[in-house]
GULO-838666 format. One line per 10 residues: their letters; for each residue x, y, z of C-alpha. Coordinates in Angstrom, 1 decimal, always signed. Example, Ala and Ser with C-alpha at 12.3 -4.5 7.8 and 13.67 -1.06 7.14 Angstrom:
as = +12.3,-4.5,+7.8 ~ +13.7,-1.1,+7.1
This chain:
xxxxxxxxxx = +0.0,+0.0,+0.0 ~ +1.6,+3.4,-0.8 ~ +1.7,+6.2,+1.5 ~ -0.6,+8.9,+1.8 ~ +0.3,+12.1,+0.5 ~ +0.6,+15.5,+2.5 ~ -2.2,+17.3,+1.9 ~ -1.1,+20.7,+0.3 ~ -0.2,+23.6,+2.3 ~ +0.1,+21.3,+5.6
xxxxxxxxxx = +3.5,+21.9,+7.7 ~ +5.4,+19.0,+7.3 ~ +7.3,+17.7,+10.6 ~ +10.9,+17.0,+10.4 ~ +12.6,+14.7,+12.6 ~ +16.2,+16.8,+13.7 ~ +17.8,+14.0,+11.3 ~ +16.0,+14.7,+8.2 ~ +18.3,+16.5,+5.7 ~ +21.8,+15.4,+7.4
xxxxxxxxxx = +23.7,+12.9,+6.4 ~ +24.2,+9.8,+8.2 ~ +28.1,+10.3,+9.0 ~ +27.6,+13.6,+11.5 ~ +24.3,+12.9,+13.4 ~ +24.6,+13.9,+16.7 ~ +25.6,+11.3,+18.6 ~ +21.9,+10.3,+20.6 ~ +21.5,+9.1,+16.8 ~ +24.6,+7.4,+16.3
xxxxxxxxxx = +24.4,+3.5,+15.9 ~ +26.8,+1.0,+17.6 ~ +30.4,+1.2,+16.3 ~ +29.9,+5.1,+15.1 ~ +32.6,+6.2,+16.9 ~ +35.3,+5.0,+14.0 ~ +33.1,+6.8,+11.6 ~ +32.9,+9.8,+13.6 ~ +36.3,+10.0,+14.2 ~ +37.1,+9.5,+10.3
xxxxxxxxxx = +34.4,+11.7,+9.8 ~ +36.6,+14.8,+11.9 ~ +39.8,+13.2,+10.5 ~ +38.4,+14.3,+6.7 ~ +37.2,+17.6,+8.2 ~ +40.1,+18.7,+9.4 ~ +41.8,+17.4,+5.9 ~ +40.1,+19.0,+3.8 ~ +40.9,+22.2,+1.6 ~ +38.1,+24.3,+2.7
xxxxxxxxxx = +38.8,+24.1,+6.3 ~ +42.4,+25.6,+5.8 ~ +41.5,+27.8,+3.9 ~ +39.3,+28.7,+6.7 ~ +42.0,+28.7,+9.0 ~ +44.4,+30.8,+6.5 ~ +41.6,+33.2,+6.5 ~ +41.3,+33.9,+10.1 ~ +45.2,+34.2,+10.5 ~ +44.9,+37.2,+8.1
xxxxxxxxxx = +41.8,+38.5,+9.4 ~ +43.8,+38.7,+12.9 ~ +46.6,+40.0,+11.9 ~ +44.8,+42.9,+9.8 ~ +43.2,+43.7,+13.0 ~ +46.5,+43.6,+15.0 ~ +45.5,+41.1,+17.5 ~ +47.5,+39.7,+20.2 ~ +50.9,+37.9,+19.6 ~ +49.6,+34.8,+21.4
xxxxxxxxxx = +46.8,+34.9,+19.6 ~ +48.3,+34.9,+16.4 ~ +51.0,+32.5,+17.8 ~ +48.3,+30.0,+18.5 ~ +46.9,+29.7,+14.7 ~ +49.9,+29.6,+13.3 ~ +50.7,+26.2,+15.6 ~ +47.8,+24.6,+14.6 ~ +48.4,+25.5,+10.8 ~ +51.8,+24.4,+11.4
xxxxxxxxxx = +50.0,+21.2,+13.0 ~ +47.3,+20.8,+10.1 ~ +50.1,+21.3,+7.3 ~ +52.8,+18.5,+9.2 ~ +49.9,+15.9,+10.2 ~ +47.6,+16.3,+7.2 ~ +47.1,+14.6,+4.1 ~ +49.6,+16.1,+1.8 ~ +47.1,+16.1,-1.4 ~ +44.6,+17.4,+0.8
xxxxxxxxxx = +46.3,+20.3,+2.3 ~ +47.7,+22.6,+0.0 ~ +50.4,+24.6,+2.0 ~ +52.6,+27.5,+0.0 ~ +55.7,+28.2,+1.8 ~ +54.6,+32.1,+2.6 ~ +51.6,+30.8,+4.6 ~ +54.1,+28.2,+6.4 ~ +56.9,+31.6,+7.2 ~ +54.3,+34.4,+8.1
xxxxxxxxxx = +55.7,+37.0,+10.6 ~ +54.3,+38.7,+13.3 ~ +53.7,+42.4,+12.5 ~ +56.0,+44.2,+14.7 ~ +53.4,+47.1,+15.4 ~ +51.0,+44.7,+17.5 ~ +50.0,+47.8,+19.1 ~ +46.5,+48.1,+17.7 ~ +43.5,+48.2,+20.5 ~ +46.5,+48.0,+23.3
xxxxxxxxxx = +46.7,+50.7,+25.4 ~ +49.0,+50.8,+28.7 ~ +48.5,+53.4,+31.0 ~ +51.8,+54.0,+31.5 ~ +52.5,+54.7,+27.9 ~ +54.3,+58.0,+27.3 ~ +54.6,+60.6,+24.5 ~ +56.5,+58.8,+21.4 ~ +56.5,+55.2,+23.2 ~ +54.6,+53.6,+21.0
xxxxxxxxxx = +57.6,+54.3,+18.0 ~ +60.2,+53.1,+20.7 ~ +58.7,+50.2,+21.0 ~ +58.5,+49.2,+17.4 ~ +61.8,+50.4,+16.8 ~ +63.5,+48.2,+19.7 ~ +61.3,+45.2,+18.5 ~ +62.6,+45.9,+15.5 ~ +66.4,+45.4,+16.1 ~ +65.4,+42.5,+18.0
xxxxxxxxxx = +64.0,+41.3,+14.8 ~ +67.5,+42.7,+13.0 ~ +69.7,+40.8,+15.4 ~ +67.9,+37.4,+14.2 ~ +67.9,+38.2,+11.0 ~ +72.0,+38.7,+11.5 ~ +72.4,+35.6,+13.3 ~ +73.3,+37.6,+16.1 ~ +70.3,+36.5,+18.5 ~ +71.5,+34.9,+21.7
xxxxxxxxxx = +69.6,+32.9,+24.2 ~ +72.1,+33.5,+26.8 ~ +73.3,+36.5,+29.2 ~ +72.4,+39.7,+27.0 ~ +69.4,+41.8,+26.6 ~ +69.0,+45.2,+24.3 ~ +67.2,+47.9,+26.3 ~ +66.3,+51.5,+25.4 ~ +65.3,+54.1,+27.4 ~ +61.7,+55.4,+27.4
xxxxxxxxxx = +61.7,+58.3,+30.1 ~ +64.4,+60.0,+31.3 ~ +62.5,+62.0,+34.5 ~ +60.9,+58.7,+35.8 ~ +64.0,+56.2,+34.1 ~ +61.8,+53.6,+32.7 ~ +63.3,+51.3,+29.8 ~ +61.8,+48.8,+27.7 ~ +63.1,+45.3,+27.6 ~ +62.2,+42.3,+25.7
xxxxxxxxxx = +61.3,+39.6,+28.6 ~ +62.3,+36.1,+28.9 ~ +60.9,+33.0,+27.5 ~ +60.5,+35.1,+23.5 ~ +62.8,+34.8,+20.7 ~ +64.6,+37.4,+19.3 ~ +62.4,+36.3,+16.2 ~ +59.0,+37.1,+17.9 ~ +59.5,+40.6,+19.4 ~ +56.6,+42.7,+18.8
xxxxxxxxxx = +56.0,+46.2,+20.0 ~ +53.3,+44.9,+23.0 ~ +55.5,+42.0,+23.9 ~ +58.1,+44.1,+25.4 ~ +58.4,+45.3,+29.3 ~ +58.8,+48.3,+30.5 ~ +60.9,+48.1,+33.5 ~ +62.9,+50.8,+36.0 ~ +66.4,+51.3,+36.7 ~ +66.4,+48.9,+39.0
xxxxxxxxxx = +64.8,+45.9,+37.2 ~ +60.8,+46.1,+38.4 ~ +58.4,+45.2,+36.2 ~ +56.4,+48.7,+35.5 ~ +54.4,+47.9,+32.5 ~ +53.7,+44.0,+31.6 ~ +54.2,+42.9,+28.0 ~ +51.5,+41.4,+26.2 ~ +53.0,+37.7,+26.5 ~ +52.9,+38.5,+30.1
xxxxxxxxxx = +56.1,+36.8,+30.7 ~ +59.0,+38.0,+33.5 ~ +62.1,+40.0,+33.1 ~ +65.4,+39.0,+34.0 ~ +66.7,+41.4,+37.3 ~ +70.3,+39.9,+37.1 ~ +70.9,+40.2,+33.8 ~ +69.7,+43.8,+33.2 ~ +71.6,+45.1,+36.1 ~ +74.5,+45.7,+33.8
xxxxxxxxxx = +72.4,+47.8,+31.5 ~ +71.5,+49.6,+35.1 ~ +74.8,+50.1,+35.7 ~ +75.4,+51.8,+32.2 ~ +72.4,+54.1,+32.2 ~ +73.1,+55.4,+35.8 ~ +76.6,+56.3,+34.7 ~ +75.8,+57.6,+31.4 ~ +72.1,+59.9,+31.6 ~ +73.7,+60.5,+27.8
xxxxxxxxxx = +73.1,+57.3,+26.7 ~ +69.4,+56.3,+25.2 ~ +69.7,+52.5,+24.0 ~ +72.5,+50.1,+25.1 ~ +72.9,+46.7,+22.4 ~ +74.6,+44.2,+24.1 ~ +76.0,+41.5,+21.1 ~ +77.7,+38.1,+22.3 ~ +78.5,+36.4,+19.2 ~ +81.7,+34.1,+18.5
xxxxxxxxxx = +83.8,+36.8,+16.7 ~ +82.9,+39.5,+19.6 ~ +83.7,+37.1,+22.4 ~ +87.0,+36.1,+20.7 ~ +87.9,+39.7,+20.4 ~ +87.2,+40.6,+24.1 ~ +88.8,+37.5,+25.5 ~ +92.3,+39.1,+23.2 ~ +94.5,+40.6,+25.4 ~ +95.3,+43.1,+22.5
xxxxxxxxxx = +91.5,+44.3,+22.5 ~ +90.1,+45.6,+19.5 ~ +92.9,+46.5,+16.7 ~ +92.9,+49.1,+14.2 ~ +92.2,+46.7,+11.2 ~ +90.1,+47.9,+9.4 ~ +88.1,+51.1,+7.9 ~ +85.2,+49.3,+11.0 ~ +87.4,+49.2,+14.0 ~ +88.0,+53.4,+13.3
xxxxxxxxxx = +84.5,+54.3,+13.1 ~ +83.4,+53.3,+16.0 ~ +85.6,+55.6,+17.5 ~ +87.1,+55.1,+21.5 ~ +86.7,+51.8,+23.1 ~ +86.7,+51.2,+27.2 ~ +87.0,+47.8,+28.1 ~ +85.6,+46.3,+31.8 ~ +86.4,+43.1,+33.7 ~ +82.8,+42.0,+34.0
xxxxxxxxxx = +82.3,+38.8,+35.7 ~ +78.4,+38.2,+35.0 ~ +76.8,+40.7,+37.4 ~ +76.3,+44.1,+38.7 ~ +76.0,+43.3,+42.2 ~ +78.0,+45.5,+44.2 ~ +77.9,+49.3,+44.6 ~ +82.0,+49.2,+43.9 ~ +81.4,+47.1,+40.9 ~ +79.4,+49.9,+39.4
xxxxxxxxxx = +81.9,+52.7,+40.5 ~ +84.9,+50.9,+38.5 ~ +82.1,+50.8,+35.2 ~ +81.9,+54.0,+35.2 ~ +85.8,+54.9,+35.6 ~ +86.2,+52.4,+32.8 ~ +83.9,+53.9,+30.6 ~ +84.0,+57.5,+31.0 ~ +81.7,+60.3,+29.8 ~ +82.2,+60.2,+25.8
xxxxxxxxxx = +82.8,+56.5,+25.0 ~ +80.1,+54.8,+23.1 ~ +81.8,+51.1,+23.2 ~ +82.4,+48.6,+26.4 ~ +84.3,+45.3,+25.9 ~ +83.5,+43.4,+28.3 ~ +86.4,+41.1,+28.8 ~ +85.3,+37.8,+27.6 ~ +81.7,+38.8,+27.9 ~ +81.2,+40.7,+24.4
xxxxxxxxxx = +80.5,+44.3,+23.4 ~ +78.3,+46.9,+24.7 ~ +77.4,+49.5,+21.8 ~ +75.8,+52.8,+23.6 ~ +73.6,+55.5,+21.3 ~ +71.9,+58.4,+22.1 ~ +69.5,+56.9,+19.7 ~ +67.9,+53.9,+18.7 ~ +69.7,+54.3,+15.2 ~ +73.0,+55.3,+16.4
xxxxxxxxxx = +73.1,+52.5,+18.6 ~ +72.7,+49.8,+15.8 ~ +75.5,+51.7,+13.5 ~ +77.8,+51.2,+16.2 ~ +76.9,+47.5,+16.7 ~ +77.3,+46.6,+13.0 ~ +80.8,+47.8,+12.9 ~ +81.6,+46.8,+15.8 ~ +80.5,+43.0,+14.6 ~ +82.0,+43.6,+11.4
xxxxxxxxxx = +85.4,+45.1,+13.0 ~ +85.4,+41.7,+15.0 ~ +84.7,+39.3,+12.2 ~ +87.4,+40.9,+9.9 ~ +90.3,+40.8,+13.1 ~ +89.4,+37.0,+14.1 ~ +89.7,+35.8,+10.5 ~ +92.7,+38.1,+9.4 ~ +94.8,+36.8,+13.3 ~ +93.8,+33.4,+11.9
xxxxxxxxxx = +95.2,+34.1,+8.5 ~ +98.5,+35.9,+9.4 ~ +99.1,+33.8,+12.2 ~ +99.7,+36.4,+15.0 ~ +99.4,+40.0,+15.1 ~ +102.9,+41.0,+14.5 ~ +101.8,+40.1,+11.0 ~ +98.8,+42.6,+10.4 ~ +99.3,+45.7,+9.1 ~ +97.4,+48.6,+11.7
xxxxxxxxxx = +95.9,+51.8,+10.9 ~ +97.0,+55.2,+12.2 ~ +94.1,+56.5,+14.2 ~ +96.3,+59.7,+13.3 ~ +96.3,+59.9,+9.4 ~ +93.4,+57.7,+8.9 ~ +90.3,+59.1,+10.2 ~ +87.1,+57.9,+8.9 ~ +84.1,+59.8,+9.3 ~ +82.8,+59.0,+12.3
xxxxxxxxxx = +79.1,+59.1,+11.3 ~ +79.2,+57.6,+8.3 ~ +77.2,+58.1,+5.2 ~ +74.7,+60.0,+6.9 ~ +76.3,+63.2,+8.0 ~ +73.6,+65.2,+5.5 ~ +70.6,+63.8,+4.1 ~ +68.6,+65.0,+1.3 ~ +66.7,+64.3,-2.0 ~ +68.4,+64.8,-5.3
xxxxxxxxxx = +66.6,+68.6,-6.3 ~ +65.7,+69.1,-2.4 ~ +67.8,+70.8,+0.5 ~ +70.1,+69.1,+2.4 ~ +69.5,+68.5,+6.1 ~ +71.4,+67.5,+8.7 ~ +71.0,+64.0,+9.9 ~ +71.5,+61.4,+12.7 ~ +73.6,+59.1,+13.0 ~ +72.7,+56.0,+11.3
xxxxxxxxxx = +69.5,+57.3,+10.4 ~ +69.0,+56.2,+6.5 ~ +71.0,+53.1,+7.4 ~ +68.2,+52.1,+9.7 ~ +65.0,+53.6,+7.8 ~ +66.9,+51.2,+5.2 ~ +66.8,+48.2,+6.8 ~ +63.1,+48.7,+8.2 ~ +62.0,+48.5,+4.8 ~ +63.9,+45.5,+4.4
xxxxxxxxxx = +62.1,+44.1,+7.3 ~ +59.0,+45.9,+5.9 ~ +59.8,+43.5,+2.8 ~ +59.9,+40.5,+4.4 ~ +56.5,+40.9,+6.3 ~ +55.0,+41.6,+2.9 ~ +56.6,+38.8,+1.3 ~ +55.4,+36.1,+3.6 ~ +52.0,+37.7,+4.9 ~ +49.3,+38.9,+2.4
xxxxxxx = +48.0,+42.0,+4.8 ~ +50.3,+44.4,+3.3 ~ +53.2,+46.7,+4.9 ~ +52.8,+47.7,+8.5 ~ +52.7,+51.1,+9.8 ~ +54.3,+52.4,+12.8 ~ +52.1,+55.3,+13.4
């Protein structure tokens, strides 16, 4: 006998089930030995093409927005996870989605209290030569840290806190600390800072109220240098420009009220380079920019001495410069700046140099993200 009809224009009742397939009912409706299917059935879901692309899109949508770090830490771990654990065939990966950067101006919708006049640039500039350093090789995980001063009157300085990469310093993620190492301003990982380990950059900045940003670099050719009894040598057009070098027996702390007293014999009112004997090089700046200018030659003056000892076998073999006839200028390329047709102004030291590599960096965000340049205002 066939089935009656519904007469016309009478609601039809739907059971919940009606209209979804068999393989994701909810699970009062599932039959014995559904959970293999269900599980295959998640499995696919999370294979297929349309959920990463899903996923892809919320990454971008975040980032647009300037959301958190963590935030956009966390999707890219589970992209990373979908791409190593998925079906190959089924997941399409292209190599800028698998390298996107954080934006270093993460600032967007996060608002400190304590955040002064002009912060929010010194922020993005110091996450940005922490972003430099790694892309140098000159990152370390060990006893250094790169600090810059935020406010003089009230000496607070902005430090990138342990337990983050050199690689994944954003303008939020740093902490804003005072002379004596306490936290004044949380970052947004929310992670500590180091007490022992700034006290050095403490020491500098109570000695020097000259001195804006202190770079501390630790890699193999500037620790060969400062463990050389002869110090840094006149090499090299490098070793000139960066001008007067103190040096300091620094044994891994800042402890004592007499330790800090001997700092700042050794390094004076003018100097604007500490080797710290077997510890690496301090550069000082009155400037973000100047700061960084220093560093690179300094790195540079230490890689071309380590390999040239190791080729002439000793220093009596290397030919040194006369700081007395050969006098480089000590700011570089960027004593005046100015357009081809336009006046010339005077500029800081290190200036273009830097604005140059921010665009590189710019570059590189753009390259592996899809959300365009990022802005620092």
């Amino acid at each position: 006998m066939s089935a009656s009809s519904t007469p016309k224009g009478t609601p039809v009742q739907r059971s919940p089930s009606d209209g979804i397939p068999g393989d994701i009912q909810s699970p009062q409706h599932s039959t014995p030995g559904s959970g293999a299917q269900e599980k295959k059935r998640i499995s696919s879901l999370l294979q297929s093409p349309s959920f990463r692309e899903e996923l892809d899109g919320l990454i971008q949508e975040q980032m647009k927005k300037g959301g958190s770090s963590s935030n956009l830490w966390a999707l890219r771990q589970l992209a990373d996870f979908m791409a190593t654990h998925g079906s190959p065939a089924a997941l399409p990966v292209s190599p800028s989605n698998m390298m996107m950067v954080t934006p270093i101006n993460d600032l967007h919708g996060w608002e400190p209290g304590s955040m002064v006049k002009g912060e929010r640039l010194m922020r993005c500039k110091l996450a940005s030569v922490h972003r430099l350093f790694d892309l140098f090789g000159w990152a370390q995980i060990g006893h250094t840290c790169l600090t810059l001063r935020v406010n003089k009157e009230q000496e607070h300085f902005l430090v990138l806190p342990d337990g983050l990469a050199y690689s994944e310093a954003t303008g939020s993620s740093l902490v804003k600390v005072n002379i004596l190492g306490e936290v004044v301003e949380k970052g947004s990982a929310n992670l500590s800072v180091d007490v022992e380990k700034f006290s050095l950059h403490s020491a500098i900045y109570s000695a020097r109220p000259d001195v804006r940003c202190l770079l501390h670099v630790h890699t193999p050719s500037s620790a060969a240098v400062s463990a050389m009894k002869c110090g840094l040598l006149p090499l090299s057009h490098e070793a000139l420009l960066v001008g007067d070098v103190a040096y300091y027996d620094y044994n891994g702390a800042m402890e004592e009220e007499e330790e800090r007293v001997e700092l700042q014999k050794s390094l004076g009112p003018t100097c604007k380079v500490l080797v710290l004997r077997n510890h690496g090089i301090v550069a000082l700046g009155e400037s973000v920019e100047e700061a960084f200018y220093t560093i690179y030659h300094i790195q540079a003056a230490c890689q071309i001495q380590v390999s040239a000892l190791c080729s002439a076998g000793g220093e009596h073999n290397l030919i040194l410069l006369d700081r007395s006839i050969h006098k480089p200028n000590p700011i570089g390329t960027v004593g005046r700046a100015g357009s081809t047709f336009g006046p010339l102004h005077k500029s800081r030291v290190g200036e273009q140099e830097f604005e140059a590599l921010m665009r590189t960096l710019d570059n590189l965000v753009s390259d592996r993200n899809t959300n365009g340049t990022q802005s620092w205002e």
